[in-house]
Kinemage of the C-alpha trace (Angstrom):
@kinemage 1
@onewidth
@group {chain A} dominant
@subgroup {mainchain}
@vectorlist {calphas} color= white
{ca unk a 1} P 3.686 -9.846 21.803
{ca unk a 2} L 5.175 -6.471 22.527
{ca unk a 3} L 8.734 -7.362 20.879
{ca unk a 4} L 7.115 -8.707 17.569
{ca unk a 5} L 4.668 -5.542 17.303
{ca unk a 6} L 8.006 -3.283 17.565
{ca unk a 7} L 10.072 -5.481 15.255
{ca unk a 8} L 6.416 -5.075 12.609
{ca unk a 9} L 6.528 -1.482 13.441
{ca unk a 10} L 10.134 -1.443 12.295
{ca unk a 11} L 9.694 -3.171 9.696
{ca unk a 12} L 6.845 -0.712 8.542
{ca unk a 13} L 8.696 2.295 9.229
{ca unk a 14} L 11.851 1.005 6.830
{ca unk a 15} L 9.733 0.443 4.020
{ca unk a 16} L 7.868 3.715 5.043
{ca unk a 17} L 11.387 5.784 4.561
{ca unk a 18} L 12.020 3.377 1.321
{ca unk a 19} L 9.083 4.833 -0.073
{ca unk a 20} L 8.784 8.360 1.005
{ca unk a 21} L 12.067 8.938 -1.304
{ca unk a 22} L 11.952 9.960 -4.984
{ca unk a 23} L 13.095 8.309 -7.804
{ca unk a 24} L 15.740 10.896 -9.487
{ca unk a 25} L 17.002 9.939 -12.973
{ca unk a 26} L 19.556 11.600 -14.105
{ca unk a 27} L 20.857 12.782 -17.553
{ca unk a 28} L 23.668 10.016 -17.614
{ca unk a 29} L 21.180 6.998 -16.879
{ca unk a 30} L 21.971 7.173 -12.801
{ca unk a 31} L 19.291 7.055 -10.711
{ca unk a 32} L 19.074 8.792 -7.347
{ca unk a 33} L 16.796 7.570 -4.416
{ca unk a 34} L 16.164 11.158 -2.746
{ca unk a 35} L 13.497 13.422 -1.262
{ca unk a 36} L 13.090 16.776 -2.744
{ca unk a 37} L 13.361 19.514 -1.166
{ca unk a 38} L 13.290 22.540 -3.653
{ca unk a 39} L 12.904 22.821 -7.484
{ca unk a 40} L 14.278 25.553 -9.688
{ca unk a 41} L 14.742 26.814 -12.672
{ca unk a 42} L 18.922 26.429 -12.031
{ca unk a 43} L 18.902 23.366 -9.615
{ca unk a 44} L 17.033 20.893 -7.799
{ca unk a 45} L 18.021 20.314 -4.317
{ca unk a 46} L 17.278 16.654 -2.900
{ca unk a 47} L 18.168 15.287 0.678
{ca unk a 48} L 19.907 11.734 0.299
{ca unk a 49} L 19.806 9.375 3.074
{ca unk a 50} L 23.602 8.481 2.383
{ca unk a 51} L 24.920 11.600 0.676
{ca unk a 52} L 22.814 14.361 2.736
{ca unk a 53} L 21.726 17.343 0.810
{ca unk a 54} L 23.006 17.461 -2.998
{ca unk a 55} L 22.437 20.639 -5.159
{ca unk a 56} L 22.037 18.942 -8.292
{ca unk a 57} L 22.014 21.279 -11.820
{ca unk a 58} L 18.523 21.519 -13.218
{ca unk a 59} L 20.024 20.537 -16.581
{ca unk a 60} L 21.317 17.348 -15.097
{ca unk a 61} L 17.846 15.598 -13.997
{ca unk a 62} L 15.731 13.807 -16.458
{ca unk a 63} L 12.641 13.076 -15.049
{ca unk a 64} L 11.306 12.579 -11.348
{ca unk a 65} L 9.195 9.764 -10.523
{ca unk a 66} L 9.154 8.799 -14.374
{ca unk a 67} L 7.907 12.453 -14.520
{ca unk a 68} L 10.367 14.233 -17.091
{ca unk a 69} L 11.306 17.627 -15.530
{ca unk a 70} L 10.157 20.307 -17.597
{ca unk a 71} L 10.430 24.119 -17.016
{ca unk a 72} L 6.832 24.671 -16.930
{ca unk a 73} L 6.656 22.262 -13.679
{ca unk a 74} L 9.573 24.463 -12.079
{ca unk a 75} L 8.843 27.810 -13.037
{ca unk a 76} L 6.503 30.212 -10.990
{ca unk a 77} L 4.953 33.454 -11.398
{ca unk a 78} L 8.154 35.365 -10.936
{ca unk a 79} L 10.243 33.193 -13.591
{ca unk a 80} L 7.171 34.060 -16.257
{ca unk a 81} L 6.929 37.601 -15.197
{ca unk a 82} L 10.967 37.249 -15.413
{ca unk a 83} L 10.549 35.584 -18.852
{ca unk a 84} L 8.012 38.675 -20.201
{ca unk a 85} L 10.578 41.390 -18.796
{ca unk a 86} L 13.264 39.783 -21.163
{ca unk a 87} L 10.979 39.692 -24.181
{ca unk a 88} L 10.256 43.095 -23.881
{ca unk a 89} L 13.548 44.136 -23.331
{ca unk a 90} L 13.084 45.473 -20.049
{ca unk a 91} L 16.216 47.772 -18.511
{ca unk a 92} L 15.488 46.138 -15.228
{ca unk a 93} L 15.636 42.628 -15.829
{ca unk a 94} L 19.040 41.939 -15.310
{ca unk a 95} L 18.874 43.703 -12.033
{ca unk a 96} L 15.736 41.414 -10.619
{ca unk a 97} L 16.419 39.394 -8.104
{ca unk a 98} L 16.536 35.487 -8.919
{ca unk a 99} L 12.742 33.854 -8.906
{ca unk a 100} L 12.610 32.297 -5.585
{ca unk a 101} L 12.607 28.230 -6.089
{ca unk a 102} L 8.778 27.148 -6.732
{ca unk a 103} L 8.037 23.618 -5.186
{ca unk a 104} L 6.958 20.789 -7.240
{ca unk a 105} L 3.353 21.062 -7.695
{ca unk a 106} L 1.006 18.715 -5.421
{ca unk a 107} L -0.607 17.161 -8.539
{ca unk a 108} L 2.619 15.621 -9.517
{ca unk a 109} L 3.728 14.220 -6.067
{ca unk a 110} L 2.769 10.791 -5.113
{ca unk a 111} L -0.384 10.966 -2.315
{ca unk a 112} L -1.619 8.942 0.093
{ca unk a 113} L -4.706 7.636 -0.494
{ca unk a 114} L -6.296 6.367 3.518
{ca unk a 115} L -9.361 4.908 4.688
{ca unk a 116} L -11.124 4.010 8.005
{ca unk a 117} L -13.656 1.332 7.928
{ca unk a 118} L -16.232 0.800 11.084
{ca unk a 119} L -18.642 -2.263 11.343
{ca unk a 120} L -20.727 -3.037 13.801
{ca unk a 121} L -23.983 -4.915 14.656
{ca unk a 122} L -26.072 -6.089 17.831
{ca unk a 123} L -28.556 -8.041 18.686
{ca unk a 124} L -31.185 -7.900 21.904
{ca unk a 125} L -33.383 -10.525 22.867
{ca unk a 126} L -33.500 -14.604 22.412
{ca unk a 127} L -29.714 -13.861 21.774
{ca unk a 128} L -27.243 -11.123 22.631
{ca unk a 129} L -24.479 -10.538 20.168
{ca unk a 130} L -22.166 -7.872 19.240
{ca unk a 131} L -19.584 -7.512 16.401
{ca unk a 132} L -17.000 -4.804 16.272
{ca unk a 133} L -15.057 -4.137 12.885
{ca unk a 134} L -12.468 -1.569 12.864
{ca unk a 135} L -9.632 -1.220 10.529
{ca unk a 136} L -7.262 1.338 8.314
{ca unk a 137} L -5.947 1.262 5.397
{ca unk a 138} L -3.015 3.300 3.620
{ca unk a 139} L -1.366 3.308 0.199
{ca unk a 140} L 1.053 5.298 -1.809
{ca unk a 141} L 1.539 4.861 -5.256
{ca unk a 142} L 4.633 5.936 -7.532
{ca unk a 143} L 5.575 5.405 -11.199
{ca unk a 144} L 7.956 2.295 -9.723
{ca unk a 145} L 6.687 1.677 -6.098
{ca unk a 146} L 3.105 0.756 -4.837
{ca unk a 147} L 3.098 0.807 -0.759
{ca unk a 148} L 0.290 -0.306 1.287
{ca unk a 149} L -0.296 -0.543 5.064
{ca unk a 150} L -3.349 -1.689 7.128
{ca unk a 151} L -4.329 -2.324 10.772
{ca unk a 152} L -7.803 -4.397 11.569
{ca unk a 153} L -9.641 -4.933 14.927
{ca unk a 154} L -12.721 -8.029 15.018
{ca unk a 155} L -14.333 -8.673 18.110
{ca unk a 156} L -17.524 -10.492 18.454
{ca unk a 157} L -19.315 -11.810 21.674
{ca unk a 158} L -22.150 -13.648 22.384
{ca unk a 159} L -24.050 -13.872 25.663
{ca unk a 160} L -21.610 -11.933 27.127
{ca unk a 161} L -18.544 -13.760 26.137
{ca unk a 162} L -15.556 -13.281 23.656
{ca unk a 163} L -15.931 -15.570 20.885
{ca unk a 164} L -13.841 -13.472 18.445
{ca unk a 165} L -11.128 -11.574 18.917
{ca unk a 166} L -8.587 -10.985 15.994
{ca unk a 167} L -5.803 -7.878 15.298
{ca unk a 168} L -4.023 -8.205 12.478
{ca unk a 169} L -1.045 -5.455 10.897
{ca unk a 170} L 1.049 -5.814 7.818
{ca unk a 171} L 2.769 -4.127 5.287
{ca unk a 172} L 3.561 -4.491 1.687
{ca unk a 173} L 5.806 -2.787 -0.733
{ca unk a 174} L 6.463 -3.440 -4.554
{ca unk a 175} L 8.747 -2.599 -6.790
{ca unk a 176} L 8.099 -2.414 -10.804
{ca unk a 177} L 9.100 -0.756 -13.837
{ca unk a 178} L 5.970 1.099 -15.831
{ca unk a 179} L 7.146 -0.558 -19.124
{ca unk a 180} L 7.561 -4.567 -17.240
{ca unk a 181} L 4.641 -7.113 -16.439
{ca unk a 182} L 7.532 -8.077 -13.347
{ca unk a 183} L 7.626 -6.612 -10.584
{ca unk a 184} L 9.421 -7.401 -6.813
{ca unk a 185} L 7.859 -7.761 -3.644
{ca unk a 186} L 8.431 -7.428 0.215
{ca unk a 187} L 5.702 -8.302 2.906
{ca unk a 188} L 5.030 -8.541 6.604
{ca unk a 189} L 2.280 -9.347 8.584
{ca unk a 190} L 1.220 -9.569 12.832
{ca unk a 191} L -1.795 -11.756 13.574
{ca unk a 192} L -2.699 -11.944 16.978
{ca unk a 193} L -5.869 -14.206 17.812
{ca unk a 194} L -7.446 -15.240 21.316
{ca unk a 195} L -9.128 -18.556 19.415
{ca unk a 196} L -6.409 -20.122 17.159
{ca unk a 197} L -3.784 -22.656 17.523
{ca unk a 198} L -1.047 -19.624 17.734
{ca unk a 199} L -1.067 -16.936 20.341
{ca unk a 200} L 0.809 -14.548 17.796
{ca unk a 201} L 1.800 -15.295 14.074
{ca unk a 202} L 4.803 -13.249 12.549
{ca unk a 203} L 5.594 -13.768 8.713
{ca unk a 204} L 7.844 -11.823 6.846
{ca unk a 205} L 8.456 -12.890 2.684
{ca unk a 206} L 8.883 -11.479 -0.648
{ca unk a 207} L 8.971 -12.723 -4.325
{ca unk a 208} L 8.349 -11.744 -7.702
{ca unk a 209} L 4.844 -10.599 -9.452
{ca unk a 210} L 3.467 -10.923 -13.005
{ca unk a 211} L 0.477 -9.266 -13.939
{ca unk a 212} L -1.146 -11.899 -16.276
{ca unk a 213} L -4.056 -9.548 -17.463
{ca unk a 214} L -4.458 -5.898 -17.288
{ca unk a 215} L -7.529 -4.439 -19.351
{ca unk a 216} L -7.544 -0.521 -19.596
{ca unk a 217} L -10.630 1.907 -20.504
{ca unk a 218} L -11.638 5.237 -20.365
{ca unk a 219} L -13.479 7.640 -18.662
{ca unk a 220} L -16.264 10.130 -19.538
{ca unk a 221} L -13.540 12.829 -19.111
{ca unk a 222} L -11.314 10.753 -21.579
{ca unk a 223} L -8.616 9.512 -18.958
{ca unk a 224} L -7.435 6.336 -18.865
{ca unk a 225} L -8.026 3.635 -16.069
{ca unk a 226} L -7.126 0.331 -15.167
{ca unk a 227} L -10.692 -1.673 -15.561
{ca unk a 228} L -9.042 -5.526 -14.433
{ca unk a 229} L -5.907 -6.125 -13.303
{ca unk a 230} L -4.700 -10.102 -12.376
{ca unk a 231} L -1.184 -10.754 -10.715
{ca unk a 232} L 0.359 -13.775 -10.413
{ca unk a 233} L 2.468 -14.325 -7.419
{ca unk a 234} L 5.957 -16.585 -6.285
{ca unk a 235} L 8.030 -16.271 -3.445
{ca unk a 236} L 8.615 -17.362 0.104
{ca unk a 237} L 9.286 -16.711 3.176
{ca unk a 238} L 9.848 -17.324 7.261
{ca unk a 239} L 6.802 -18.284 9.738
{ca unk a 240} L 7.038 -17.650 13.540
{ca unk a 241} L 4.442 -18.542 15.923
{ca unk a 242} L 3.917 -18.496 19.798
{ca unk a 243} L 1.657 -20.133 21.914
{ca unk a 244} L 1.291 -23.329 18.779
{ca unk a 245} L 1.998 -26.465 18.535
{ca unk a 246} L 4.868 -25.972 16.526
{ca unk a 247} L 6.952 -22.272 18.083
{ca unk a 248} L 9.711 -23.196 15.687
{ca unk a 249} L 10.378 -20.811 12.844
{ca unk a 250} L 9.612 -22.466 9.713
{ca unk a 251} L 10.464 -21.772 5.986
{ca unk a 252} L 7.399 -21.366 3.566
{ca unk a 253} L 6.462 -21.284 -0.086
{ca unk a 254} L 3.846 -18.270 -1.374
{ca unk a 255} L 1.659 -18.926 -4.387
{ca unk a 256} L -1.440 -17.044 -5.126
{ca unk a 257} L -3.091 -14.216 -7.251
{ca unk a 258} L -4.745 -11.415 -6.834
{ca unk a 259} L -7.143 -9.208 -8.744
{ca unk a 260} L -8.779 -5.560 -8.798
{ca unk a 261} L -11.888 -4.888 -10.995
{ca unk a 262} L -13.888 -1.943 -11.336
{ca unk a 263} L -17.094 -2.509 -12.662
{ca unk a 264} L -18.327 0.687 -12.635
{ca unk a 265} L -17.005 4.028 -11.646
{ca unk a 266} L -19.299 3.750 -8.117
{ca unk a 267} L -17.953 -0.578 -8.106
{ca unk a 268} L -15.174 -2.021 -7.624
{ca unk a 269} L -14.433 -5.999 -6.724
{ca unk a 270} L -11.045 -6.752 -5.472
{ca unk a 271} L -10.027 -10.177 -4.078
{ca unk a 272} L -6.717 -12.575 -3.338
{ca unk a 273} L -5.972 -16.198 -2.787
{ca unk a 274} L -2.733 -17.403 -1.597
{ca unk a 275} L -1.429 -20.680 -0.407
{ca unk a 276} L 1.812 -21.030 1.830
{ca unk a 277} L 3.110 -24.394 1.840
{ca unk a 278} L 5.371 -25.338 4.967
{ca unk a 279} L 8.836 -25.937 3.396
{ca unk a 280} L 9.892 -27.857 5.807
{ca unk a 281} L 9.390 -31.727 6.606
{ca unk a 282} L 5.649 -31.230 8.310
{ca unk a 283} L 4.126 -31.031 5.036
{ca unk a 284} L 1.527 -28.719 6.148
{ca unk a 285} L 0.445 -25.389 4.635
{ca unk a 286} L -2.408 -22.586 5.211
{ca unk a 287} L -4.283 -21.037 2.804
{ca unk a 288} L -5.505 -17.025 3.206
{ca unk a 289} L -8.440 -15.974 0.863
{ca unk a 290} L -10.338 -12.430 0.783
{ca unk a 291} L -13.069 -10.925 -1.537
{ca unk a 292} L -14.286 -7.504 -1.398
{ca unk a 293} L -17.059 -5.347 -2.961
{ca unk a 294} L -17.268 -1.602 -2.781
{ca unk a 295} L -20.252 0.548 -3.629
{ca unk a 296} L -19.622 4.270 -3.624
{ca unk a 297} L -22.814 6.225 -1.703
{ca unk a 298} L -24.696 8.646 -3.864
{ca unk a 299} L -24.411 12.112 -2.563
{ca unk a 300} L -21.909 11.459 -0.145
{ca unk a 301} L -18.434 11.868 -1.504
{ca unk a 302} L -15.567 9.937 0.113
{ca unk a 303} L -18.061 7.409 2.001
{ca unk a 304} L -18.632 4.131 0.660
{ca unk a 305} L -20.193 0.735 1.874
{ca unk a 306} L -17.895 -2.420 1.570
{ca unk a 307} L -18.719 -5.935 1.996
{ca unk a 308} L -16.168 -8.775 2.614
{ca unk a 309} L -15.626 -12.097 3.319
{ca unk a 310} L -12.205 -13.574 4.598
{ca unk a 311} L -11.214 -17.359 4.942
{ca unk a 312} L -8.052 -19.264 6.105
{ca unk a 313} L -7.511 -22.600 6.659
{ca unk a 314} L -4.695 -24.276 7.994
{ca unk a 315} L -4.106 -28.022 8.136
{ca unk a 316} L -2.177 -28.002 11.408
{ca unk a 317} L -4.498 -27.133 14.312
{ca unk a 318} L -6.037 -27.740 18.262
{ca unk a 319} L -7.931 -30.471 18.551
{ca unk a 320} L -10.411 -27.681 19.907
{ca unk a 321} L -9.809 -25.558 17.192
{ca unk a 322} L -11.474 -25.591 13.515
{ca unk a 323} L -9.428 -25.812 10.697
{ca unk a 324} L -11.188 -23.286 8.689
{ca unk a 325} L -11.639 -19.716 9.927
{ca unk a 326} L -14.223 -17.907 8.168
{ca unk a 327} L -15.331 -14.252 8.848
{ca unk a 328} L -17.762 -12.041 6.559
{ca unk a 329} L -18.447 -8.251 6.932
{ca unk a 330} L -19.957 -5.538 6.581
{ca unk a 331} L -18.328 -1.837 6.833
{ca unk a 332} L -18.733 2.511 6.105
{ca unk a 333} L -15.777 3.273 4.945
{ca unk a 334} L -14.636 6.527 4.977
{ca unk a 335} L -11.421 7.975 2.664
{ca unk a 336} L -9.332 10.715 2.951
């Protein structure tokens, strides 16, 4: 288990480092993938991972992350007290000491939006049961990259015995233009179970999206928002489990959709289906489905209540073991 949680881990990291980078356009079309360090009103100063640090002209860059570079987003209080000296003809402002580079400000750089969820129940008396529900969840959105990472303990028992135990870690990074339904796509994901067929399930894929329906509104402040958004997706992909019936590492298909909808500013319903076919000669396939439903709690910013239910099937299993695997909860979920 150890070697496939460090090769996940990896994995994670390299599309962490992808995405942590800026997108740079400059004037002559190029585009950079850089971090930036400083922003001026002469130059902006970027650390590539090839290249190292570049001192690019100011007059150079068009836009970063789809953001066009303007002087207002550069310029600080000494460039406008600068700026007021030289309307008024001041004697000393060619003797002032260059404004000292003002970083980009923090409403224009990407964030990370994160959440913890805990669920847990337990019961005392005919029966004694316990479920535990922990997970967290990460995403970073760009004008051309959407990142998400997430981590998820379920452990149930009953009379004192396991009768669940599930972790489950994956990433997923996207690529799209803000103009394009397309879009590209790179996953990975590290299911360990105590009650399936498999021991430990690695899949790593990728494919291409198309967002079939995207319906926009507005706010009470007048900003826009996405209200329902439904991607199609296509792609495939490697399989690799231990401790199955079948350890080989197998080719498979990915078909499935996805969709976000916010029904009210407090609601939003969010759910995926996707079916992975085993490209191989086995015929068999599995088929991963989730629906959630969040309810913001009056009075208490950042906390909300969410309740799920998961369900995968896969043809190929134990004897022992059920083809379907269904799992509903209940969670506080806290963001920040």
């Amino acid at each position: 288990m150890h070697r496939w949680l460090v090769i996940v881990l990896t994995f994670v990291c390299g599309l962490s480092q992808a995405i942590l980078a800026e997108e740079i356009t400059l004037t002559t079309g190029e585009v950079l993938q850089a971090t930036v360090v400083e922003l001026s009103m002469e130059a902006v100063t970027v650390d590539h991972p090839v290249l190292g640090r570049l001192v690019i002209p100011r007059d150079a860059v068009r836009a970063v992350d789809g953001q066009p570079l303007e002087p207002a987003q550069v310029s600080g209080v000494q460039a406008d007290e600068s700026a007021r000296e030289v309307e008024a003809g001041s004697p000393q402002a060619s003797d002032a000491p260059p404004a000292a580079p003002a970083e980009r400000p923090e409403k224009d750089k990407p964030r990370w939006d994160s959440q913890i969820e805990l669920g847990l129940s337990a019961t005392d008396g005919n029966t004694q049961d316990t479920n535990l529900r922990l997970a967290f969840r990460t995403s970073r959105k760009t004008a051309w990259n959407l990142f998400r990472y997430d981590a998820a303990q379920r452990l149930a028992t009953s009379r004192g015995n396991r009768t669940e135990n599930r972790f489950t870690t994956g990433a997923f990074s996207e690529w799209s233009r803000p103009d394009s339904r397309w879009s590209a796509f790179l996953q990975g994901r590290l299911d360990v179970d105590e009650f399936q067929s498999w021991d430990e399930r690695l899949t790593l894929g990728g494919g291409a999206g198309y967002r079939l329906l995207e319906v926009q509104a507005t706010d009470e402040a007048g900003d826009s928002f996405d209200r329902f958004i439904l991607t199609g997706r296509l792609g495939g992909g490697l399989r690799k489990e231990y401790g199955s019936l079948n350890e080989a590492v197998a080719p498979e298909g990915l078909l499935g959709a996805e969709f976000a909808y916010r029904i009210s500013p407090r609601q939003q319903l969010a759910g995926a289906t996707m079916f992975y076919p085993d490209l191989g000669e086995s015929g068999d396939f599995r088929v991963v489905s989730s629906l959630d439903w969040s309810i913001d709690i009056d009075h208490m910013d950042g906390i909300s209540l969410k309740v799920g239910l998961m369900h995968e099937y896969e043809s190929l299993t134990d004897e022992s073991v059920p083809h379907n695997d269904i799992a509903a909860h209940a969670a506080l979920v806290v963001d920040f």
